[in-house]
C-alpha positions as CSV (number, residue, x, y, z in Angstrom):
1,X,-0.3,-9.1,-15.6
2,X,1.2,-11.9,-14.5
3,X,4.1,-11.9,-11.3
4,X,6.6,-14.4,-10.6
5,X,6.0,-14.1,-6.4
6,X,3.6,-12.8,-4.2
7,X,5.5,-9.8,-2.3
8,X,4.8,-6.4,-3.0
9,X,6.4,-3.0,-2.0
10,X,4.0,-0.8,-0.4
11,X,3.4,2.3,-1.7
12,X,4.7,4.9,0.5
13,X,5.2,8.3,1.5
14,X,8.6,9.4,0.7
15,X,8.3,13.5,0.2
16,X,11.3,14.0,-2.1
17,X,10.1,15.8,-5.0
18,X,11.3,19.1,-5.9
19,X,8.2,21.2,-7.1
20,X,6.6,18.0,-8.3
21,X,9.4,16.9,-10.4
22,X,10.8,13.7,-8.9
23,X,14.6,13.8,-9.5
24,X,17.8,10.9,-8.5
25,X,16.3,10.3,-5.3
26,X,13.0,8.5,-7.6
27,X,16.0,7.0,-9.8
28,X,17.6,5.1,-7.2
29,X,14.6,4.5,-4.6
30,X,13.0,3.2,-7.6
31,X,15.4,1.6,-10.3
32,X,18.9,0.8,-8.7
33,X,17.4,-0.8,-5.7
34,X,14.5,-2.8,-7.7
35,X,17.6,-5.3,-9.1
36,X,17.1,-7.1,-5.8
37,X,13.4,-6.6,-5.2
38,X,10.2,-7.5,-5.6
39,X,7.6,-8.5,-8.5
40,X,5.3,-5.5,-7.9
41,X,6.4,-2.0,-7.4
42,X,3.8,0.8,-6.0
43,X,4.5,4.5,-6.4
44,X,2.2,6.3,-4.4
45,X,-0.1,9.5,-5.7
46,X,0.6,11.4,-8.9
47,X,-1.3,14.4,-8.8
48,X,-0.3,17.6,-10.5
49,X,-2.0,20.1,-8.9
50,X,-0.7,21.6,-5.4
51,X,-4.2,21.2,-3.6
52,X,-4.6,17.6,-4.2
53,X,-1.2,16.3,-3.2
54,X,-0.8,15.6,1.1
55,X,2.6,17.9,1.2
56,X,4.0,20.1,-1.4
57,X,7.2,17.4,-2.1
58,X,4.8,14.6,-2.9
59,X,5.6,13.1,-6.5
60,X,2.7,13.6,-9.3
61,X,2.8,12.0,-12.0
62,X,0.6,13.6,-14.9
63,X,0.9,17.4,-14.7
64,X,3.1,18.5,-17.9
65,X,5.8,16.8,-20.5
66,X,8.9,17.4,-18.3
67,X,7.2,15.4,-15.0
68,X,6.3,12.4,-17.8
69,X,9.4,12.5,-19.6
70,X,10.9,12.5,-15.9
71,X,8.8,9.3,-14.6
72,X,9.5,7.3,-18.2
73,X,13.0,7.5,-17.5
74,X,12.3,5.9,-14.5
75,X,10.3,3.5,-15.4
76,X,11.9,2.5,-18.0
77,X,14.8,1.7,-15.9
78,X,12.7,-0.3,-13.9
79,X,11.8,-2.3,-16.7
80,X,15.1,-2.3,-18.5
81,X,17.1,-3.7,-15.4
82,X,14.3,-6.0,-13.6
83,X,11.3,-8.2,-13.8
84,X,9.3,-6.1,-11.5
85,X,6.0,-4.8,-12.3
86,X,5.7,-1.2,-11.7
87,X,2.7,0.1,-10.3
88,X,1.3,3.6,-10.2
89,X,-1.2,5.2,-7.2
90,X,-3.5,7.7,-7.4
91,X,-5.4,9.6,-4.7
92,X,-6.5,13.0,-3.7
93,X,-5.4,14.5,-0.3
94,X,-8.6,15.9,0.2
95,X,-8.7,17.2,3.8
96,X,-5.6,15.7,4.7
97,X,-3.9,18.3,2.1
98,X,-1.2,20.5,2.9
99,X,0.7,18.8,6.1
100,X,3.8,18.6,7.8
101,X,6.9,16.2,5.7
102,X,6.2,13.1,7.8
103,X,9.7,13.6,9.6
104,X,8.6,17.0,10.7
105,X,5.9,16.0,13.0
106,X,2.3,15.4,11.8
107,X,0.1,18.7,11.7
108,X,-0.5,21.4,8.6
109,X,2.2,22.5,7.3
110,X,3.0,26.1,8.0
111,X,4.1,27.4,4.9
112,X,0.4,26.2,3.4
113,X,0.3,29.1,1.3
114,X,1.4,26.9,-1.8
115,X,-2.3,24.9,-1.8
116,X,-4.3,28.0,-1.9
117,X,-7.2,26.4,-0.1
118,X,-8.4,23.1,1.6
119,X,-11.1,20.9,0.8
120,X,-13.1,20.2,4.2
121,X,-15.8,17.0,3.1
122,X,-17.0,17.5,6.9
123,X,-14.5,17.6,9.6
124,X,-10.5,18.5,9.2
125,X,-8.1,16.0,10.4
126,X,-6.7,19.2,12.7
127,X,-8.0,22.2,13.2
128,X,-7.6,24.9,11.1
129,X,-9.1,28.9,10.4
130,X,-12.7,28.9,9.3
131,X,-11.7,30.7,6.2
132,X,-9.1,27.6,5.4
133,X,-11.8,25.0,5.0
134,X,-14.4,25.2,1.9
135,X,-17.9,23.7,2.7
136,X,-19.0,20.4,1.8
137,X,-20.4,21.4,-2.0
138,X,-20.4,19.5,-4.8
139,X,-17.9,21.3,-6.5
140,X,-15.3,21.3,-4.0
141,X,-15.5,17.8,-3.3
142,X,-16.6,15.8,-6.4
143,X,-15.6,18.5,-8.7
144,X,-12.1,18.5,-7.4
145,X,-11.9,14.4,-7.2
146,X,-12.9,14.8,-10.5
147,X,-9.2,15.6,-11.2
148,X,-8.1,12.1,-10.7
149,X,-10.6,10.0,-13.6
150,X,-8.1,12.0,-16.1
151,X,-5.3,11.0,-14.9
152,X,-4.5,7.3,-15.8
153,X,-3.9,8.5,-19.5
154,X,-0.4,10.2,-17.9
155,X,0.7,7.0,-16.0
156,X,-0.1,4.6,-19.1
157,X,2.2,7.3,-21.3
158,X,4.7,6.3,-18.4
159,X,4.7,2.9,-18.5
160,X,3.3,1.6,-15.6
161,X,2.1,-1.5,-16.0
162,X,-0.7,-1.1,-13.2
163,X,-3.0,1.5,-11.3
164,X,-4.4,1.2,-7.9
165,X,-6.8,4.3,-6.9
166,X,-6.3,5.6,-3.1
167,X,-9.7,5.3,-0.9
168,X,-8.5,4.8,2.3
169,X,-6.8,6.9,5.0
170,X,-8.8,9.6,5.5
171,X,-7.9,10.8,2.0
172,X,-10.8,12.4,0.0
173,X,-12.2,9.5,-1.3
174,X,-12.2,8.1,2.1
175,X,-13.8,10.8,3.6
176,X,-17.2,10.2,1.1
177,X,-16.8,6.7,2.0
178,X,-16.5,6.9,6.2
179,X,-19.7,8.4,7.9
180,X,-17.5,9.5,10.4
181,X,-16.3,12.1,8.0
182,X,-19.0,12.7,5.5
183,X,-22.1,14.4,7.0
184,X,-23.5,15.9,3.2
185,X,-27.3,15.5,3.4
186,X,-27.4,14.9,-0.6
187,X,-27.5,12.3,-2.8
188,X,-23.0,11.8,-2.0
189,X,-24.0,11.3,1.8
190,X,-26.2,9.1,4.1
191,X,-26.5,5.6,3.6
192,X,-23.5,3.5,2.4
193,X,-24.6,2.9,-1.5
194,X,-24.9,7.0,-1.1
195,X,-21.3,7.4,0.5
196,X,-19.5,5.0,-2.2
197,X,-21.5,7.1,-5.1
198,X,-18.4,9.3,-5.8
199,X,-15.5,6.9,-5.0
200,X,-17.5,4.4,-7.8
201,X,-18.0,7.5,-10.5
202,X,-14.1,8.1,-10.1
203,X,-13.2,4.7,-10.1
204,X,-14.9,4.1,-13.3
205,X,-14.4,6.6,-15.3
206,X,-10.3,5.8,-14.6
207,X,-11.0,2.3,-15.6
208,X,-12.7,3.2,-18.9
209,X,-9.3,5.4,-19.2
210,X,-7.1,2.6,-17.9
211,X,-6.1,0.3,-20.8
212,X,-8.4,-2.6,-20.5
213,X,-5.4,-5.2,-20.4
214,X,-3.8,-3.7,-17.5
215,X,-5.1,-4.5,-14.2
216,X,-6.6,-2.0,-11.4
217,X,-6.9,-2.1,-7.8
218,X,-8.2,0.7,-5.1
219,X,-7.3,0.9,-1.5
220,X,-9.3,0.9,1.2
221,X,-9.6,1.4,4.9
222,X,-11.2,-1.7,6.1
223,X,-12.3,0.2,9.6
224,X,-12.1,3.3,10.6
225,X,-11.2,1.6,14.3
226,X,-13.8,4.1,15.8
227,X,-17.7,4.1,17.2
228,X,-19.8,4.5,14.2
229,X,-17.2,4.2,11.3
230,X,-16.6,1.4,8.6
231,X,-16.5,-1.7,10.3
232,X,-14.8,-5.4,8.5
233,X,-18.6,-6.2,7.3
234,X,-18.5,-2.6,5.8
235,X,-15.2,-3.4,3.8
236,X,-17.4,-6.8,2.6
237,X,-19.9,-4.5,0.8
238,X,-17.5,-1.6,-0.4
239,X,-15.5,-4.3,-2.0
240,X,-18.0,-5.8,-4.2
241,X,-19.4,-3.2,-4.8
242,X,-15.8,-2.0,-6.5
243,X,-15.8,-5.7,-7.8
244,X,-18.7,-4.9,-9.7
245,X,-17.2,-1.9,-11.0
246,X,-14.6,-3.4,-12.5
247,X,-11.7,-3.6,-9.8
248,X,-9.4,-6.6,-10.2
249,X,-7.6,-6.7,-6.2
250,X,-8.3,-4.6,-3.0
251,X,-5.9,-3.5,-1.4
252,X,-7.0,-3.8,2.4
253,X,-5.7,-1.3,5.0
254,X,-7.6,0.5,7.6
255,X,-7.9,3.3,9.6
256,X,-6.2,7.1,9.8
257,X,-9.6,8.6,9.1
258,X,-10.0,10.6,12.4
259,X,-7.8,11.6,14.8
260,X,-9.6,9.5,18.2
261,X,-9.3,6.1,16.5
262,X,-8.4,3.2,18.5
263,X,-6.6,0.6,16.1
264,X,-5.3,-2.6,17.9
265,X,-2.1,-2.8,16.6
266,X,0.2,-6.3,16.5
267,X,1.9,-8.4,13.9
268,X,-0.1,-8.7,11.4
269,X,-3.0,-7.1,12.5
270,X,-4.6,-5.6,9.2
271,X,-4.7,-9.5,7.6
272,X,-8.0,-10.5,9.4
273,X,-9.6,-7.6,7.3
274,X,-7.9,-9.3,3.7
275,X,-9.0,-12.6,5.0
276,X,-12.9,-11.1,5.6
277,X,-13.0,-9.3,2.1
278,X,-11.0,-11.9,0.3
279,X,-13.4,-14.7,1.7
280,X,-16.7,-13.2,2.0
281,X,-17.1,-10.7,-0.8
282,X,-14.8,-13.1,-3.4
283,X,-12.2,-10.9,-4.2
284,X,-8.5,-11.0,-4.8
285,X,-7.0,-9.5,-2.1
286,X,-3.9,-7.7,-0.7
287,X,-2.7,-7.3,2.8
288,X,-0.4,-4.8,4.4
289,X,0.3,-3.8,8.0
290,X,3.2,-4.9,10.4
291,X,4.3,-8.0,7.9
292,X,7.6,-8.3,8.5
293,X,9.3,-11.6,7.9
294,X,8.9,-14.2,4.6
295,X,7.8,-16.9,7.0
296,X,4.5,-14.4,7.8
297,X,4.0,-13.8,4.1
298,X,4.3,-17.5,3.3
299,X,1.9,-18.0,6.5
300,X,-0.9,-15.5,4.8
301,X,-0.8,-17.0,1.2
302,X,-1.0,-20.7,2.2
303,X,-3.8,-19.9,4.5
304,X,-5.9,-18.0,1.7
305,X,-6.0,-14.8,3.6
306,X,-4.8,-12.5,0.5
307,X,-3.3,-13.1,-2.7
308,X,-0.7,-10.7,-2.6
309,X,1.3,-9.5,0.9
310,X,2.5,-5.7,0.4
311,X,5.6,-5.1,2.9
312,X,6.7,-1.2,3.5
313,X,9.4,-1.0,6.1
314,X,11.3,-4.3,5.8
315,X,12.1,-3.1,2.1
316,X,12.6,0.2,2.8
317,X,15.7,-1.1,5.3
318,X,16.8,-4.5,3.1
319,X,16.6,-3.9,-0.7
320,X,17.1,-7.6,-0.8
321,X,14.5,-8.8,1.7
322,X,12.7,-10.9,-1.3
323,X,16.6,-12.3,-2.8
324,X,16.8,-13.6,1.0
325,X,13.7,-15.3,1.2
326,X,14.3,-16.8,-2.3
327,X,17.6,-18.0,-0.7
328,X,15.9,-18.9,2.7
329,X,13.1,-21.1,0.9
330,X,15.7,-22.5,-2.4
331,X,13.8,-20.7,-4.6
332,X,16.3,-20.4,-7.2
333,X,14.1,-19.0,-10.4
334,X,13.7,-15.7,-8.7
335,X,15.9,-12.6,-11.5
336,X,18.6,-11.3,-10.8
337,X,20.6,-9.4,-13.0
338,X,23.9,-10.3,-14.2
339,X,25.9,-7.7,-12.6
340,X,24.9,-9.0,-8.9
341,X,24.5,-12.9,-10.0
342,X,28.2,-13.5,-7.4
343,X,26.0,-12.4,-5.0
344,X,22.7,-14.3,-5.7
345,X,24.8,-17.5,-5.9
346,X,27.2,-17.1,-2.8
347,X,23.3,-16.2,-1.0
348,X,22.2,-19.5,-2.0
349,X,24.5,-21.3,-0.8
350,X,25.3,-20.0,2.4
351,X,21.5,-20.5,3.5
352,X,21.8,-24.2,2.6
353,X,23.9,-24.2,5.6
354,X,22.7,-21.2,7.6
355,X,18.7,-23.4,7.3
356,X,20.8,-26.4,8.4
357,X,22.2,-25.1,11.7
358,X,19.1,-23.2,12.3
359,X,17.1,-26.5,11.9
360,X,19.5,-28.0,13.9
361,X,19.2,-25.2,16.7
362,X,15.9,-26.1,17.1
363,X,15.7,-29.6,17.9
364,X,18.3,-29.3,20.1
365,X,16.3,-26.0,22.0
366,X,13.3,-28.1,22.1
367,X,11.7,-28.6,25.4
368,X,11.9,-32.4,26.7
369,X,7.8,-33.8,26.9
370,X,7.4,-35.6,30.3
371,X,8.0,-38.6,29.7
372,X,11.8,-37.9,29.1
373,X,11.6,-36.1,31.6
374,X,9.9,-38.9,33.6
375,X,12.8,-41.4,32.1
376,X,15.8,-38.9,33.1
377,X,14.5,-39.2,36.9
378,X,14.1,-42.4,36.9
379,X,17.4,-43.9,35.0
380,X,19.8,-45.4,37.7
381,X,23.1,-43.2,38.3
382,X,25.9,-44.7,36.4
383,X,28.6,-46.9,39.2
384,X,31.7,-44.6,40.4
C-alpha cells in the first residue's frame, strides 16, 4: 500500500450506529469530509456481536449482508471521491464492554442489559455485581477473542484496503497483555511471552485471513503509566514479537488500562514511546497523542521517531487540516477533487503570502543579542 503523505486520522470513538448499522452520519464522517483529508483513514472496531463492542452504538463491521452492503457503500465512496486509503480496526471490548456514550460520562452503561454478560480477564475497569463479571476461563476470554481472527474476511468484502488489530487500552487483548490486569495462573498468564500468547494466536490467524498484499498493523499501549504495568522496554519486546508474527506498523499508544494510572500528559507525549519501538525493536512505527499542528508532524518524521503521525482531534474540528499544511509547506501534488479545486488554488496562494508576513513577523519579534544591545547604548544621540 503505498501513501502519498504521512498524516493519518486516528481511529476514534464516534458512537453513532443504530443497532450496529452505521447510517449518513458514517457517510459523511467518512466520505464527504475525506475530499479534503488525509492519505490514511482508520475506522475503529467492527464487531458484530453486542458483548464485544465498548457501547451498544459502536459500528461493526462483519455481522450480516445488510451491515456489509452498508460499509461498501461507504467505502466505496471513499475510494470513488479520494486518494485516501481506508483502513479498518478491529478489537474486542473485553472488560471495558458495555459503557457510558463517551458524552454521557464514563462508567457502565445502565441500560447493559443488551450485552448479556461481561468478560472480567481479572479486574473490571469499575465496579460491577459479582454476578456481572464471568471468571477468568479459557472460554470466556480466548474463546470469545476468538471472534475477531474471523473477522477480516467481512472487512476485505468491504474494501478496506488495510487492518490494524486493537491491543491497547485496556481492551481485551490488552488486558492478556498488561500484568496489571491479567492474573490467570495458566499457560495465557505470568511471564510476558505467556501474556502475549493470545494477542499473537489472534493476530495470526487474522493475518493468514487478511489478503497477503494488504498490509496489517496492531495497536498497542506502550505503558500502562502505573507501578508494575508495561513499561517503553516492554513495548520493545511486544513489538517484535508482533514483527515476527507478521505485523507490518505498530501503532504506539499507551495507557487506559486501569483506573489509578498516572500518564504525564504534554504535547506530544506518546512520541518518545514510537521513537523507543521504532528505534530499538526496528519497526515501522506510528505515533498518536496530543499532535496537533503540521509543523510537530513534520518535526516527528524528519527526526525518525515514527513513520506515520495519526492526528484525532485537529481532524475531527478542520476536515482540511492536511489541504492546509499542503498549502502551508507548497506542497502542491497533494488530490483534490475537481469540485473543490477554487478552493485548493485560492489556499495556495494566499499562504504564499500569509508564510511571508509570518516570516516576516518573526524577524522583526526577534529579541536583539547583546551586542546590539551594547551598540544602541552606546551610539551618540543624534544633534537637536
Amino acid at each position: 500500500m503505498t501513501l502519498s503523505n504521512r498524516a493519518v486520522v486516528s481511529p476514534m470513538c464516534m458512537y453513532s450506529a443504530n443497532e450496529g448499522m452505521p447510517g449518513d452520519f458514517h457517510l459523511v464522517h467518512y466520505g464527504i469530509a475525506r475530499h479534503r483529508r488525509r492519505r490514511l483513514d482508520l475506522h475503529r472496531n467492527g464487531l458484530r456481536r453486542p458483548r464485544t463492542r465498548a457501547s451498544r452504538r459502536a459500528a461493526p463491521v462483519s455481522g450480516n449482508d445488510e451491515q456489509e452492503a452498508a460499509w461498501r457503500r461507504i467505502v466505496d465512496f471513499v475510494h470513488a471521491n479520494s486518494a485516501t486509503k481506508f483502513a479498518l480496526q478491529l478489537g474486542h471490548a473485553g472488560r471495558k464492554g458495555a459503557t457510558k456514550l463517551m458524552w454521557d460520562g464514563m462508567g457502565p452503561s445502565a441500560g447493559a442489559g443488551w450485552l448479556g454478560h461481561h468478560i472480567s480477564l481479572a479486574n473490571p475497569l469499575f465496579p460491577r455485581q459479582p454476578d456481572a463479571a464471568r471468571d477468568g476461563s479459557r472460554r470466556d476470554g480466548c474463546g470469545q477473542g476468538g471472534v475477531l481472527s474471523v473477522r477480516p474476511s467481512g472487512g476485505e468484502r468491504c474494501g478496506f484496503d488495510m487492518l490494524e488489530l486493537h491491543c491497547a487500552h485496556g481492551y481485551l487483548l490488552a488486558s492478556f497483555i498488561s500484568p496489571l490486569t491479567n492474573q490467570r495462573t495458566d499457560d495465557y498468564g505470568g511471564a510476558l511471552d505467556n501474556r502475549l500468547r493470545f494477542p499473537l494466536e489472534v493476530f495470526e490467524a487474522m493475518r493468514a485471513a487478511w489478503p497477503a498484499h494488504k498490509p496489517m498493523s496492531v495497536r498497542i499501549s506502550a505503558t500502562d503509566w502505573a507501578e508494575g504495568g508495561i513499561t517503553g522496554d516492554d513495548a520493545v519486546l511486544i513489538a517484535r514479537a508482533f514483527a515476527e508474527a507478521g505485523v507490518d506498523l505498530i501503532d504506539v499508544s499507551t495507557g487506559q488500562t486501569v483506573r489509578d494510572a498516572q500518564p504525564i500528559y504534554g504535547r506530544m507525549f506518546q512520541t518518545p514511546f514510537s521513537d523507543q519501538v521504532r528505534n530499538e525493536a526496528r519497526v515501522a512505527t506510528m505515533c498518536v497523542g496530543n499532535i496537533t499542528t503540521a509543523d510537530q508532524v513534520n518535526t516527528i518524521l524528519a527526526a525518525g521517531r515514527a513513520d506515520l503521525v495519526a492526528l484525532g482531534r485537529p481532524h475531527l474540528v478542520d476536515p482540511a487540516f492536511t489541504m492546509k499544511a499542503a498549502a502551508w509547506y507548497g506542497a502542491g501534488d497533494v488530490f483534490c477533487p475537481p469540485q473543490y479545486l477554487p478552493g485548493k488554488e485560492q489556499i495556495f496562494r494566499n499562504s504564499v503570502r500569509d508564510r511571508k508576513d509570518f516570516e516576516d513577523l518573526k524577524i522583526k519579534a526577534k529579541p536583539k543579542t547583546r551586542a546590539e544591545l551594547k551598540a544602541e547604548a552606546t551610539k551618540p544621540l543624534a544633534a537637536e
